[in-house]
PyMOL Python script that loads the backbone (N, CA, C, O; Angstrom):
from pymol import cmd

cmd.read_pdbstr("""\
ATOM      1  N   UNK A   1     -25.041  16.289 123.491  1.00  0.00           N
ATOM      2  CA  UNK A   1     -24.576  16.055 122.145  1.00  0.00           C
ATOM      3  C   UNK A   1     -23.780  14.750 122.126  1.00  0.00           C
ATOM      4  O   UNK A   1     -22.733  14.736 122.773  1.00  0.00           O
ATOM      5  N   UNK A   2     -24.156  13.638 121.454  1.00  0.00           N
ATOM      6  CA  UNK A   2     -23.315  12.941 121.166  1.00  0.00           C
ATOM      7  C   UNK A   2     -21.885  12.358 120.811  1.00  0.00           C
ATOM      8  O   UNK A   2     -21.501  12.639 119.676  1.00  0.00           O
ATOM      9  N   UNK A   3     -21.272  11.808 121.371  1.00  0.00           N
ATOM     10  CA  UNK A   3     -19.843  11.714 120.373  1.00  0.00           C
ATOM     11  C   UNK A   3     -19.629  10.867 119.651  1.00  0.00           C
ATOM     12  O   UNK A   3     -19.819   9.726 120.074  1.00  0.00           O
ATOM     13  N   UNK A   4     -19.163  11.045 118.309  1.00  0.00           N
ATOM     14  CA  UNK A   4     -18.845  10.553 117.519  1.00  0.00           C
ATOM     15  C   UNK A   4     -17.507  10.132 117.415  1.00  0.00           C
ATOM     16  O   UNK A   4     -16.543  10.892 117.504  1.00  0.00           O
ATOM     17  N   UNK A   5     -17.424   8.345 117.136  1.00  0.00           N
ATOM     18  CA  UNK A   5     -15.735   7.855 117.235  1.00  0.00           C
ATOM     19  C   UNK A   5     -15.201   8.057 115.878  1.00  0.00           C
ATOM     20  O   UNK A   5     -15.794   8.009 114.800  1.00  0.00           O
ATOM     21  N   UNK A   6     -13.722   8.338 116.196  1.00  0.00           N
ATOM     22  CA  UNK A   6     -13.242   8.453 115.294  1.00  0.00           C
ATOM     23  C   UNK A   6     -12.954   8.026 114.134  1.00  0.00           C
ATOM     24  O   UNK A   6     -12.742   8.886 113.280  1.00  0.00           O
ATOM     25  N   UNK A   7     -12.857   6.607 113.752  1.00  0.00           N
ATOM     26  CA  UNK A   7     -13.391   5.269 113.199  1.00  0.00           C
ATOM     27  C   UNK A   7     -14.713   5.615 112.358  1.00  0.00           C
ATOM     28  O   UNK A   7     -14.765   5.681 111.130  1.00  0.00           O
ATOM     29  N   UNK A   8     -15.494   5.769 113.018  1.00  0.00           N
ATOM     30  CA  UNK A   8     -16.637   6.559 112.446  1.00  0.00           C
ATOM     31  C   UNK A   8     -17.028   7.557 111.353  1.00  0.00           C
ATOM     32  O   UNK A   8     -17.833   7.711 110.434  1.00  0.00           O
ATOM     33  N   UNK A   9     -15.886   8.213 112.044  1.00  0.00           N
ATOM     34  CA  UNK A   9     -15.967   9.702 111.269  1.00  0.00           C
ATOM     35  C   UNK A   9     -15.127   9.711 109.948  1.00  0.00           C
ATOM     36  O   UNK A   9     -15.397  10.344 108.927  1.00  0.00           O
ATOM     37  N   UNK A  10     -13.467   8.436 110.282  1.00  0.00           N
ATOM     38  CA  UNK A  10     -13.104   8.446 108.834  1.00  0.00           C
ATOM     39  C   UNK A  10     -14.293   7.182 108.109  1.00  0.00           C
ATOM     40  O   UNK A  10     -14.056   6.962 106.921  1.00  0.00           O
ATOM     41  N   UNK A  11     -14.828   6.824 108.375  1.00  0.00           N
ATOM     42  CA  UNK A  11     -15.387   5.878 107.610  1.00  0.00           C
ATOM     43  C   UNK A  11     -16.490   6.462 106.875  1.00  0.00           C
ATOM     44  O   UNK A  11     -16.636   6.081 105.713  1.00  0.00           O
ATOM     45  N   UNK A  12     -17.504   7.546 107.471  1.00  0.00           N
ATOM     46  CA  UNK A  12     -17.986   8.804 106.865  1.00  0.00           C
ATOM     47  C   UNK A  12     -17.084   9.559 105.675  1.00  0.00           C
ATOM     48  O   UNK A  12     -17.585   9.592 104.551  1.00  0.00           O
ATOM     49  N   UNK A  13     -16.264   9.940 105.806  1.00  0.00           N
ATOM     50  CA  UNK A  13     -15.322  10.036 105.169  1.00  0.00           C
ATOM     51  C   UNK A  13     -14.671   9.876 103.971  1.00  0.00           C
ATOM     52  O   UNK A  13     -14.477  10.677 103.057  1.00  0.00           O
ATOM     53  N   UNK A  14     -14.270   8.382 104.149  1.00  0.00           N
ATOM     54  CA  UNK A  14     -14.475   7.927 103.037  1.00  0.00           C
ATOM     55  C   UNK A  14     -15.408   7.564 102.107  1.00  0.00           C
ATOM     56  O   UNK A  14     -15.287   7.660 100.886  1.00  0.00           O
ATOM     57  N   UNK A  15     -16.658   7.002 102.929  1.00  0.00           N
ATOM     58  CA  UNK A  15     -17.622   6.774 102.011  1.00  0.00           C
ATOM     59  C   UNK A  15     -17.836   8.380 100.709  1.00  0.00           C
ATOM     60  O   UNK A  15     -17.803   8.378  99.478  1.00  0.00           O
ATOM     61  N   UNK A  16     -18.019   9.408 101.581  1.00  0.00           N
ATOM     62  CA  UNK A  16     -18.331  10.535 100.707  1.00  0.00           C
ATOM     63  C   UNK A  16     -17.232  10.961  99.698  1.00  0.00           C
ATOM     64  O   UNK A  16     -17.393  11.356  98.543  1.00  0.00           O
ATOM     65  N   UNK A  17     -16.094  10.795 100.383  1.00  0.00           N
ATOM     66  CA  UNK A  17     -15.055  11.218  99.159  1.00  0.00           C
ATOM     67  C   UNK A  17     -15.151   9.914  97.762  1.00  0.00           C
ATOM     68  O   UNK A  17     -15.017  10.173  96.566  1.00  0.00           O
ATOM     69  N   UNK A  18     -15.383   8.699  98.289  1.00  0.00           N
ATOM     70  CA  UNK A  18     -15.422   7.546  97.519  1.00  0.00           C
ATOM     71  C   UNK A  18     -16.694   8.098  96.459  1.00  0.00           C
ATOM     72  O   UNK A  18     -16.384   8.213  95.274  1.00  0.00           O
ATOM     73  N   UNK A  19     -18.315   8.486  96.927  1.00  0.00           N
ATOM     74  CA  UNK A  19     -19.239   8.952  96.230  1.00  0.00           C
ATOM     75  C   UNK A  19     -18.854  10.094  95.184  1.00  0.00           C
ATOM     76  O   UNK A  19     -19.793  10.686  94.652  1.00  0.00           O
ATOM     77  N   UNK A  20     -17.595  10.438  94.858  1.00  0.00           N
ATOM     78  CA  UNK A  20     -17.160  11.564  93.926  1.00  0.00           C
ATOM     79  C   UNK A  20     -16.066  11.107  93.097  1.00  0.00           C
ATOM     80  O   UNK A  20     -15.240  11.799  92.501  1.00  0.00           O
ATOM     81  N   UNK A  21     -16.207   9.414  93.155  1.00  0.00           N
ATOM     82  CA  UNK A  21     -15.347   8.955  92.424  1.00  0.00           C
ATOM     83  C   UNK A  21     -15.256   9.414  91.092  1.00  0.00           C
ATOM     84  O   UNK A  21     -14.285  10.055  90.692  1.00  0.00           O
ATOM     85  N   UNK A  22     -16.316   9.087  90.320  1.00  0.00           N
ATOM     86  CA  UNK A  22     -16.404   9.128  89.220  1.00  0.00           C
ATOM     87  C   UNK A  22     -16.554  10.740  88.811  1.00  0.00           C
ATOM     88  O   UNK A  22     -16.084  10.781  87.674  1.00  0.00           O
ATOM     89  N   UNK A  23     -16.837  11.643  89.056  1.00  0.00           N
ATOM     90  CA  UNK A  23     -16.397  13.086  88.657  1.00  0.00           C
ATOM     91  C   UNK A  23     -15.543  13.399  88.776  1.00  0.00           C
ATOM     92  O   UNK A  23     -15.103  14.158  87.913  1.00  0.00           O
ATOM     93  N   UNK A  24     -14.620  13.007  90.036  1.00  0.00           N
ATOM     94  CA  UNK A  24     -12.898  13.028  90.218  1.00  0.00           C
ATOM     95  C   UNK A  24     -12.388  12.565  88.893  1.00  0.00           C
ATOM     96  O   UNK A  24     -11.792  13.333  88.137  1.00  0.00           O
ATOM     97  N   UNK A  25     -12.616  11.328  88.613  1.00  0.00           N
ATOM     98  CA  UNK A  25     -11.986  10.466  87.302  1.00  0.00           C
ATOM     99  C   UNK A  25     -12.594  11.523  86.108  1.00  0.00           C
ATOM    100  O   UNK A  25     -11.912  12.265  85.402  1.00  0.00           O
ATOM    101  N   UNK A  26     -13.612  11.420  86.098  1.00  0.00           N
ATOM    102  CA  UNK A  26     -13.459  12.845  84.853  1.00  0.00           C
ATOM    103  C   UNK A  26     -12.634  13.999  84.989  1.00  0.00           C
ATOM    104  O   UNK A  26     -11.891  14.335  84.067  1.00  0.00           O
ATOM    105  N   UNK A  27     -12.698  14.607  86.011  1.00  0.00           N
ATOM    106  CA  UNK A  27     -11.584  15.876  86.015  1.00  0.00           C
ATOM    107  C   UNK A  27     -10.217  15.424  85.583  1.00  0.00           C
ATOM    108  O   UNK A  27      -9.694  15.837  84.548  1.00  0.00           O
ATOM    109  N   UNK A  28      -9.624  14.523  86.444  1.00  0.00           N
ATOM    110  CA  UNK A  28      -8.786  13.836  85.359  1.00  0.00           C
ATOM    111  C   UNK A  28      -8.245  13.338  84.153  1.00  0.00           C
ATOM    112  O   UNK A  28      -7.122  13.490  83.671  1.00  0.00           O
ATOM    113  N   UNK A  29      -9.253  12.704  83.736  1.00  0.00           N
ATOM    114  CA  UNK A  29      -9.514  12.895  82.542  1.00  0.00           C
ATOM    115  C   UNK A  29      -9.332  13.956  81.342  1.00  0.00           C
ATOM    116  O   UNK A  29      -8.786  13.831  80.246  1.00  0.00           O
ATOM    117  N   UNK A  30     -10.037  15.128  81.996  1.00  0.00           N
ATOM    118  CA  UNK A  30     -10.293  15.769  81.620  1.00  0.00           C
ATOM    119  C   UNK A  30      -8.840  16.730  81.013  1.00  0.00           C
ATOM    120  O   UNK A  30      -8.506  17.096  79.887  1.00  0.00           O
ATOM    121  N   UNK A  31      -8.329  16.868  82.167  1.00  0.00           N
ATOM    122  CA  UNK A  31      -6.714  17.564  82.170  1.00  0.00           C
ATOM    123  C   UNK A  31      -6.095  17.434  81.642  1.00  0.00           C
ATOM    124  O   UNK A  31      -5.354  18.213  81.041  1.00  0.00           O
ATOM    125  N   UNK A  32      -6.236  15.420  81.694  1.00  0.00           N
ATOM    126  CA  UNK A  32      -5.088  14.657  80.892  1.00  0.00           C
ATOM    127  C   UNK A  32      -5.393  14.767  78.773  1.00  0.00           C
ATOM    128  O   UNK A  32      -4.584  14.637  77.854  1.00  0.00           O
ATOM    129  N   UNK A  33      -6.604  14.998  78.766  1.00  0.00           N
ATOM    130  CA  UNK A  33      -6.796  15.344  77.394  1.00  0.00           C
ATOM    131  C   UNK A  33      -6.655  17.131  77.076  1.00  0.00           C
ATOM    132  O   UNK A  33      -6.368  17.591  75.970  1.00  0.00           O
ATOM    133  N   UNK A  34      -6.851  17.724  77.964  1.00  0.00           N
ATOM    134  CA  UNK A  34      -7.037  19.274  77.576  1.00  0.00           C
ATOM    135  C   UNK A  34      -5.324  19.741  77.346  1.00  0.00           C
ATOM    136  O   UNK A  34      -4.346  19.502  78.054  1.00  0.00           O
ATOM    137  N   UNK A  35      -5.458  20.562  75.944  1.00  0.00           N
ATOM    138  CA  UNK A  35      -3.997  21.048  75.170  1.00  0.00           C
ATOM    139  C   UNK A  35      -3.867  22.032  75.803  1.00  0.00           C
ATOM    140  O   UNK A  35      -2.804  22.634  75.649  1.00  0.00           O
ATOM    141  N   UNK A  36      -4.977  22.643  76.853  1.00  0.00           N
ATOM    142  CA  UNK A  36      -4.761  24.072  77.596  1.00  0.00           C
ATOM    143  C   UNK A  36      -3.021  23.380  78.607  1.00  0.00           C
ATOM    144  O   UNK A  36      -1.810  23.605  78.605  1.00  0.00           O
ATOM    145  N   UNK A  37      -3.771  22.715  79.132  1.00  0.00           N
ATOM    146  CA  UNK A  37      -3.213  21.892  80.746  1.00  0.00           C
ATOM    147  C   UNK A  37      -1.390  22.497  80.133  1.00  0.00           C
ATOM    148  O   UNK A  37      -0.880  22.927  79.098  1.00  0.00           O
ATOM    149  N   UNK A  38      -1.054  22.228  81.280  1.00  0.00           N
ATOM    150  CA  UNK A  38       0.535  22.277  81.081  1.00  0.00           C
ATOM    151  C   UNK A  38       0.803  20.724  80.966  1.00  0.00           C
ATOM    152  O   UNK A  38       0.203  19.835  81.571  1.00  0.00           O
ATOM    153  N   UNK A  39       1.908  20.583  79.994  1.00  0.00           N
ATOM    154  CA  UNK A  39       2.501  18.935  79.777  1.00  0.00           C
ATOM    155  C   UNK A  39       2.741  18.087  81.395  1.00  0.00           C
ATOM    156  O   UNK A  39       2.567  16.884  81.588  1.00  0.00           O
ATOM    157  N   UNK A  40       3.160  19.069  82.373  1.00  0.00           N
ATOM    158  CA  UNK A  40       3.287  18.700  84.233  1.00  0.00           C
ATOM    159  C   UNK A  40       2.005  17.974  84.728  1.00  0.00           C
ATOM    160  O   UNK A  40       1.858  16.901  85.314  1.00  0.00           O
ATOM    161  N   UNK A  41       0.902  19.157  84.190  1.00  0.00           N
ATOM    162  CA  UNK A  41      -0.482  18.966  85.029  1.00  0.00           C
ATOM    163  C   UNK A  41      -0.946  17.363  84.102  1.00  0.00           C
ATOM    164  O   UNK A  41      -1.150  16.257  84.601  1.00  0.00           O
ATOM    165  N   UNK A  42      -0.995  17.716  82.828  1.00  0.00           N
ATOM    166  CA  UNK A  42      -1.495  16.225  82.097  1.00  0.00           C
ATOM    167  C   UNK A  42      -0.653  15.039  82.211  1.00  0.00           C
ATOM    168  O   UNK A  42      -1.218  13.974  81.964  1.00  0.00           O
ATOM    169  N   UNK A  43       0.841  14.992  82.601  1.00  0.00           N
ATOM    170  CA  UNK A  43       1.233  13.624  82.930  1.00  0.00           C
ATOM    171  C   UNK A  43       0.907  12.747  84.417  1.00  0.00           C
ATOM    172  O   UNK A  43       0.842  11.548  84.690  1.00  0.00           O
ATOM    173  N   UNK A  44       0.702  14.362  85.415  1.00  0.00           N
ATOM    174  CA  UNK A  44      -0.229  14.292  86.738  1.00  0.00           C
ATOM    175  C   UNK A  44      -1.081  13.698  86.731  1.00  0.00           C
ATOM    176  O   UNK A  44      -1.022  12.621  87.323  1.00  0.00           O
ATOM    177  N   UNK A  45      -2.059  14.009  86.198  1.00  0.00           N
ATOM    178  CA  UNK A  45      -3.306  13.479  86.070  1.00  0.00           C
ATOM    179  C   UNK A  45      -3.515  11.902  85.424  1.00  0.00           C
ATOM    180  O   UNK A  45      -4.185  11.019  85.959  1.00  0.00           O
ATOM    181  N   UNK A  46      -2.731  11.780  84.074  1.00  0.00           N
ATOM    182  CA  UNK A  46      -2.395  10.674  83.708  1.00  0.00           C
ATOM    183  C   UNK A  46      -2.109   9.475  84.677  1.00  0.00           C
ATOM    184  O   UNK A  46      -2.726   8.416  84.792  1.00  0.00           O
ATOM    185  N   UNK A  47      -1.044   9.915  85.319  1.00  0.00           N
ATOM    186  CA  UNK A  47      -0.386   8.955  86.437  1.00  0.00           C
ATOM    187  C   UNK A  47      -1.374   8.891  87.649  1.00  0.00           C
ATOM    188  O   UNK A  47      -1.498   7.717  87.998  1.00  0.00           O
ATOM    189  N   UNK A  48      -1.888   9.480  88.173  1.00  0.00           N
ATOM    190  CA  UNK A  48      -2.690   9.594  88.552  1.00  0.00           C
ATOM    191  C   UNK A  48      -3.980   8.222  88.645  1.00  0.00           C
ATOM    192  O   UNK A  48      -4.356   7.462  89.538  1.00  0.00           O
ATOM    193  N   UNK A  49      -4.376   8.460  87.087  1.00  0.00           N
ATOM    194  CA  UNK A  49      -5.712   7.784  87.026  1.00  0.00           C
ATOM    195  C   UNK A  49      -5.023   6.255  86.308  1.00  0.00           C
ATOM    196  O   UNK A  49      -5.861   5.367  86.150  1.00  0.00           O
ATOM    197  N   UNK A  50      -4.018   6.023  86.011  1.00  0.00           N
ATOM    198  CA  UNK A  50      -3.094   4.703  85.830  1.00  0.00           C
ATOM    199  C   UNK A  50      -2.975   4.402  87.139  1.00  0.00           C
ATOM    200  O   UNK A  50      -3.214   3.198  87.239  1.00  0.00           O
ATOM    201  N   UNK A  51      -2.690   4.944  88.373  1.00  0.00           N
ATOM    202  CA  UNK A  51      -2.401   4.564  90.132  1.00  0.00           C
ATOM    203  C   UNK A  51      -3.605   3.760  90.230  1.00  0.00           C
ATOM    204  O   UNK A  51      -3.589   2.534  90.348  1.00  0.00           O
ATOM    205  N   UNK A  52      -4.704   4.516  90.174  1.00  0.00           N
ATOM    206  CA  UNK A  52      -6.084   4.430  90.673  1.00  0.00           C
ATOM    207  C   UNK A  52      -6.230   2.862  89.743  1.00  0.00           C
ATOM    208  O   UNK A  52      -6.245   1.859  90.456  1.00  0.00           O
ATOM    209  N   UNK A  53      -6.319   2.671  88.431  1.00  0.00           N
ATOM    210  CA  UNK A  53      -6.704   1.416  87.945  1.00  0.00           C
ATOM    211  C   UNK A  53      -5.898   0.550  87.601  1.00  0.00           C
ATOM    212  O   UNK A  53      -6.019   0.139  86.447  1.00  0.00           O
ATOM    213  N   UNK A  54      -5.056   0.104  88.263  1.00  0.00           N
ATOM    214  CA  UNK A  54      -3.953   0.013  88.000  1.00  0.00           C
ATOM    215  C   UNK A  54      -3.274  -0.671  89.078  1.00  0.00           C
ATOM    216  O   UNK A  54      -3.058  -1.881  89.152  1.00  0.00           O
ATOM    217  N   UNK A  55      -2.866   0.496  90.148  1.00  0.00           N
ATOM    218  CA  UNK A  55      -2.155   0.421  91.126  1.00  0.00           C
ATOM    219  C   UNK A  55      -0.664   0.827  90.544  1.00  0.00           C
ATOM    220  O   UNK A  55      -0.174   0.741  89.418  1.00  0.00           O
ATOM    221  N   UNK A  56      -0.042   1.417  92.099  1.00  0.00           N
ATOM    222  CA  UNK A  56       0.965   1.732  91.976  1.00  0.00           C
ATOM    223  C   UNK A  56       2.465   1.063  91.472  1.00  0.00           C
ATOM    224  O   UNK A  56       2.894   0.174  92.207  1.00  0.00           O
ATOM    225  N   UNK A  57       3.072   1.327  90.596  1.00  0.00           N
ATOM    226  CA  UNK A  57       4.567   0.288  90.231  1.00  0.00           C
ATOM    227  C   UNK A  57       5.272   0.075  91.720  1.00  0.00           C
ATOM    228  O   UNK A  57       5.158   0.837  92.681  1.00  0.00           O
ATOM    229  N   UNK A  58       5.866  -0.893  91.673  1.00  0.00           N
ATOM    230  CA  UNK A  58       6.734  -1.236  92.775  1.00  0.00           C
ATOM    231  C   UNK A  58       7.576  -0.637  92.974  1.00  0.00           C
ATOM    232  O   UNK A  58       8.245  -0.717  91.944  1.00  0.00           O
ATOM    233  N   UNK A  59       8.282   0.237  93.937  1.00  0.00           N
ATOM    234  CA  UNK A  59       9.675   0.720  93.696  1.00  0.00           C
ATOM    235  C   UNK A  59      10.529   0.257  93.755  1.00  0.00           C
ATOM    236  O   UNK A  59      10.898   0.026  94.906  1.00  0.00           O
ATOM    237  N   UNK A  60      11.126  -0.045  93.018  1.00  0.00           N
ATOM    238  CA  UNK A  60      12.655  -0.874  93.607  1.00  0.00           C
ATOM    239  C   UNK A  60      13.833  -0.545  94.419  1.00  0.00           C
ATOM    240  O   UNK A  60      14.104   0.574  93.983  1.00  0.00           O
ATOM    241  N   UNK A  61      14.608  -0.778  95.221  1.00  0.00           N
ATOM    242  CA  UNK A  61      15.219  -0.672  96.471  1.00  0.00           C
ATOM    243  C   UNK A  61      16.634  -0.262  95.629  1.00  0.00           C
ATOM    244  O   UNK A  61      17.064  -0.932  94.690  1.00  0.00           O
ATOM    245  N   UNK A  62      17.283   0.994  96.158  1.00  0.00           N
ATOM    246  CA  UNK A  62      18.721   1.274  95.732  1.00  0.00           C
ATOM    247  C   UNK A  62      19.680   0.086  96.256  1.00  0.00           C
ATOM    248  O   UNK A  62      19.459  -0.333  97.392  1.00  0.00           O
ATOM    249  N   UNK A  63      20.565  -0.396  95.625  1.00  0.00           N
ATOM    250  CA  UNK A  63      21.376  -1.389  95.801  1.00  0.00           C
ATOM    251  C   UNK A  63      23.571  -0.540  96.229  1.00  0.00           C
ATOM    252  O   UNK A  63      24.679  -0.907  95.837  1.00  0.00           O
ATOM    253  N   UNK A  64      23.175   0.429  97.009  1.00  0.00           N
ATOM    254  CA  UNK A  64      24.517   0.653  96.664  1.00  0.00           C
ATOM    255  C   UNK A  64      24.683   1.606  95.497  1.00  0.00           C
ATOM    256  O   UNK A  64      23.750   2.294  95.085  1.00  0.00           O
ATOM    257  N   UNK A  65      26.277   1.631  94.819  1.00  0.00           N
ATOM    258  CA  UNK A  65      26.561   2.163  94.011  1.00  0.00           C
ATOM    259  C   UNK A  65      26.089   0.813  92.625  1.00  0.00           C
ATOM    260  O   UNK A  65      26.272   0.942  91.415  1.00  0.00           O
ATOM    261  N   UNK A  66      25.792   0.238  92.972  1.00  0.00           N
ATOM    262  CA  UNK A  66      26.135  -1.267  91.797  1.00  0.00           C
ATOM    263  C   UNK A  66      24.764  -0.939  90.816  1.00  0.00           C
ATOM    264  O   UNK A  66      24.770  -1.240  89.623  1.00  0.00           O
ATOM    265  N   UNK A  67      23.596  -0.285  91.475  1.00  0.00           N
ATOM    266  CA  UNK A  67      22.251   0.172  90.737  1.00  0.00           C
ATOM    267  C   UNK A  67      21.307  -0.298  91.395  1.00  0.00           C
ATOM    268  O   UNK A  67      21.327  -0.324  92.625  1.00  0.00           O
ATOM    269  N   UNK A  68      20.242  -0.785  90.616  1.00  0.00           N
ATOM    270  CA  UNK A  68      19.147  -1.417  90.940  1.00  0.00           C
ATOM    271  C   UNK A  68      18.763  -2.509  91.152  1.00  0.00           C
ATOM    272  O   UNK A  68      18.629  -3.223  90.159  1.00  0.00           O
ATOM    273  N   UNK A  69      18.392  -3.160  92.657  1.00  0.00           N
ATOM    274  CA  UNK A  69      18.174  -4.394  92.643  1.00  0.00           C
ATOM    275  C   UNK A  69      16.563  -4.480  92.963  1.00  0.00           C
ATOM    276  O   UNK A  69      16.076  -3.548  93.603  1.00  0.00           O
ATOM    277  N   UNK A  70      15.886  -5.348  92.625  1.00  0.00           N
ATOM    278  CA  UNK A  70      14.611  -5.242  93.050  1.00  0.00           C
ATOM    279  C   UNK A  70      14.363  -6.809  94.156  1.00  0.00           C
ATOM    280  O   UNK A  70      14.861  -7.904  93.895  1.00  0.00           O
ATOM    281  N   UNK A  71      13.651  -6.563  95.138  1.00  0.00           N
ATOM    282  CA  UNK A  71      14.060  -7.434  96.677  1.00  0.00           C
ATOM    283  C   UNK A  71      12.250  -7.622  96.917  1.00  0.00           C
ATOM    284  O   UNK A  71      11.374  -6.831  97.269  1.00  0.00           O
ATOM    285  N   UNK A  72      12.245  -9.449  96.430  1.00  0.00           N
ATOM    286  CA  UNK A  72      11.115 -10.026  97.050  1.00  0.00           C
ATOM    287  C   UNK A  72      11.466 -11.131  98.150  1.00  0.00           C
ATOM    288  O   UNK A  72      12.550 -11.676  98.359  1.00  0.00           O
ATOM    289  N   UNK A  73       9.966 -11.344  98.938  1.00  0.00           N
ATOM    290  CA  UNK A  73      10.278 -11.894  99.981  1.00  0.00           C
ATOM    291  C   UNK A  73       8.769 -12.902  99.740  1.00  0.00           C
ATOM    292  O   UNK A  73       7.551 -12.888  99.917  1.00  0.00           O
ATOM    293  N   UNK A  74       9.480 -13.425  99.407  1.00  0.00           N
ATOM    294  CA  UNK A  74       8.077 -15.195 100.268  1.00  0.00           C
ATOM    295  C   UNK A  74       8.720 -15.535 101.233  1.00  0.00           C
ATOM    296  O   UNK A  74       9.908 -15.768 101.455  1.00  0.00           O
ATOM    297  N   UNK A  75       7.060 -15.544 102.248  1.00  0.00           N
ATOM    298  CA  UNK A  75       7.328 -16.642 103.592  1.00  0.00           C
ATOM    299  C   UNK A  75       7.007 -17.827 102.984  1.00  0.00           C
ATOM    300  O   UNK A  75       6.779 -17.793 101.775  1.00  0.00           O
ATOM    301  N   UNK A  76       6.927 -19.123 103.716  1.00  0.00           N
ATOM    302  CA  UNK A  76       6.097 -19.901 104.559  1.00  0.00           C
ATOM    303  C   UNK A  76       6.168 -20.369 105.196  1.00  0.00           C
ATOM    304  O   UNK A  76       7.274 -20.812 105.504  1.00  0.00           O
ATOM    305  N   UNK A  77       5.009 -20.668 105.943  1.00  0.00           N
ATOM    306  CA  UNK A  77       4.403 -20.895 106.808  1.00  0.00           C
ATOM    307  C   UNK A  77       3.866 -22.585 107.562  1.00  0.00           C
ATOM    308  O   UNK A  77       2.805 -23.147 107.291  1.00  0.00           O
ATOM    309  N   UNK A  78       4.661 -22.972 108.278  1.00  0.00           N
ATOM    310  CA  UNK A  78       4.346 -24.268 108.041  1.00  0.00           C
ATOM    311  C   UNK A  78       3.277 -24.630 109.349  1.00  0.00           C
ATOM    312  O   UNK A  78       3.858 -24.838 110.414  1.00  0.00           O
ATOM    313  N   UNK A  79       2.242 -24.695 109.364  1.00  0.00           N
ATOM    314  CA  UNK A  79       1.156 -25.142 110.980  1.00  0.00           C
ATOM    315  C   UNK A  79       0.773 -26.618 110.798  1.00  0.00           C
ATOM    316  O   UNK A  79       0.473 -27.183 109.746  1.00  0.00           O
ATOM    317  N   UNK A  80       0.849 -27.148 112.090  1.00  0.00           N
ATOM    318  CA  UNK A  80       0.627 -28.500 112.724  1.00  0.00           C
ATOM    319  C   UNK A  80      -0.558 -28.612 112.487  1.00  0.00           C
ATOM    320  O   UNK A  80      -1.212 -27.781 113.115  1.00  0.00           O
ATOM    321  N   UNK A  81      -1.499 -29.650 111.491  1.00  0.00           N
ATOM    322  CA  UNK A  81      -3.044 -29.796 111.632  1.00  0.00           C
ATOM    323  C   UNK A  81      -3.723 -29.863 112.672  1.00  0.00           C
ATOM    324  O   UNK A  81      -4.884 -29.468 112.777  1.00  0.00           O
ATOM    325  N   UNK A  82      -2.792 -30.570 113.876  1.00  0.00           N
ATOM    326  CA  UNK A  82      -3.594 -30.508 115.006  1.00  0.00           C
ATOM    327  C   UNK A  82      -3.851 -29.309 116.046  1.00  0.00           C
ATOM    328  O   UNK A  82      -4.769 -29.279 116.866  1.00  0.00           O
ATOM    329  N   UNK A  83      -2.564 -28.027 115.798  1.00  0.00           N
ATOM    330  CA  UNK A  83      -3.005 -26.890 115.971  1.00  0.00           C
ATOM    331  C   UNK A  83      -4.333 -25.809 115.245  1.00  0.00           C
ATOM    332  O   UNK A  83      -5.092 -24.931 115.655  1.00  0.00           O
ATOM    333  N   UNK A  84      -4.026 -26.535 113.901  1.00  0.00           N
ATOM    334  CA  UNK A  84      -5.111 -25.275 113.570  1.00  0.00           C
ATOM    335  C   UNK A  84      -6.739 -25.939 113.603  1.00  0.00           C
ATOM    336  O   UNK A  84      -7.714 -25.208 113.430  1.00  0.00           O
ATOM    337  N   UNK A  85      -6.833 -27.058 113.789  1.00  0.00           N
ATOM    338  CA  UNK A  85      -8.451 -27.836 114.471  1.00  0.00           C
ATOM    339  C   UNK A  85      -8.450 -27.293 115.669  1.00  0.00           C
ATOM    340  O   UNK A  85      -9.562 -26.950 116.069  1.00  0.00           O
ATOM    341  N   UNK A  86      -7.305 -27.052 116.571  1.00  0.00           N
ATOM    342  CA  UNK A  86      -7.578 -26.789 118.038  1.00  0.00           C
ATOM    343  C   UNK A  86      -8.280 -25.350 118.083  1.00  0.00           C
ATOM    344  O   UNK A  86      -9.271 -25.367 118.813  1.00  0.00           O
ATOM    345  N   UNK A  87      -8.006 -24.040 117.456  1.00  0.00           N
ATOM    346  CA  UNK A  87      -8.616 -23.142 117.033  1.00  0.00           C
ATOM    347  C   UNK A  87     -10.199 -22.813 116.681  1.00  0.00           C
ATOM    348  O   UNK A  87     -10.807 -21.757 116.849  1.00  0.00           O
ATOM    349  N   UNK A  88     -10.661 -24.068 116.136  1.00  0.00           N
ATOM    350  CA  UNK A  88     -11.965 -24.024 115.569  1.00  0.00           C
ATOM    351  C   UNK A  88     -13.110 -24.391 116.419  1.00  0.00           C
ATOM    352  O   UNK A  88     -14.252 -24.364 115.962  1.00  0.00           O
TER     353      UNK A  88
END
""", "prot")
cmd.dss("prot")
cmd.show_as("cartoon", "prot")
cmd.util.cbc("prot")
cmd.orient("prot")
């Protein structure tokens, strides 16, 4: 019997869970419109399918007692031309 790497197996994986995209997004959907749903389950779902197209909001970093600070970082990067020809 063969073995299968692991690498492999999530990449199997994903592909198939990825192939149920779009019925996933309907169930969602679905929740998020149904008056049955509890107000919990439909803001779930909501948030949810806003993550997915969207992407997630940034969180911002507690600052102490003072509140909220939100903390970006640019590098750069400075390389020698004659290093990065030496590469190629």
């Amino acid at each position: 019997m063969p073995r299968v790497s692991r690498a492999r197996t999530l990449t199997e994986i994903r592909s198939i869970a990825r192939s149920h995209t779009r019925t996933a997004i309907n169930v969602l959907a679905g929740i998020m419109r149904s008056k049955d749903a509890t107000p919990a389950a439909r803001v779930s779902a909501a948030n949810a399918i806003l993550d997915r197209g969207w992407g997630k909001v940034a969180q911002p970093e507690q600052n102490g007692e003072n509140g909220i600070e939100l903390v970006h970082r640019i590098e750069r990067v400075i390389v020698h031309p004659e290093e990065v020809n030496r590469d190629t």
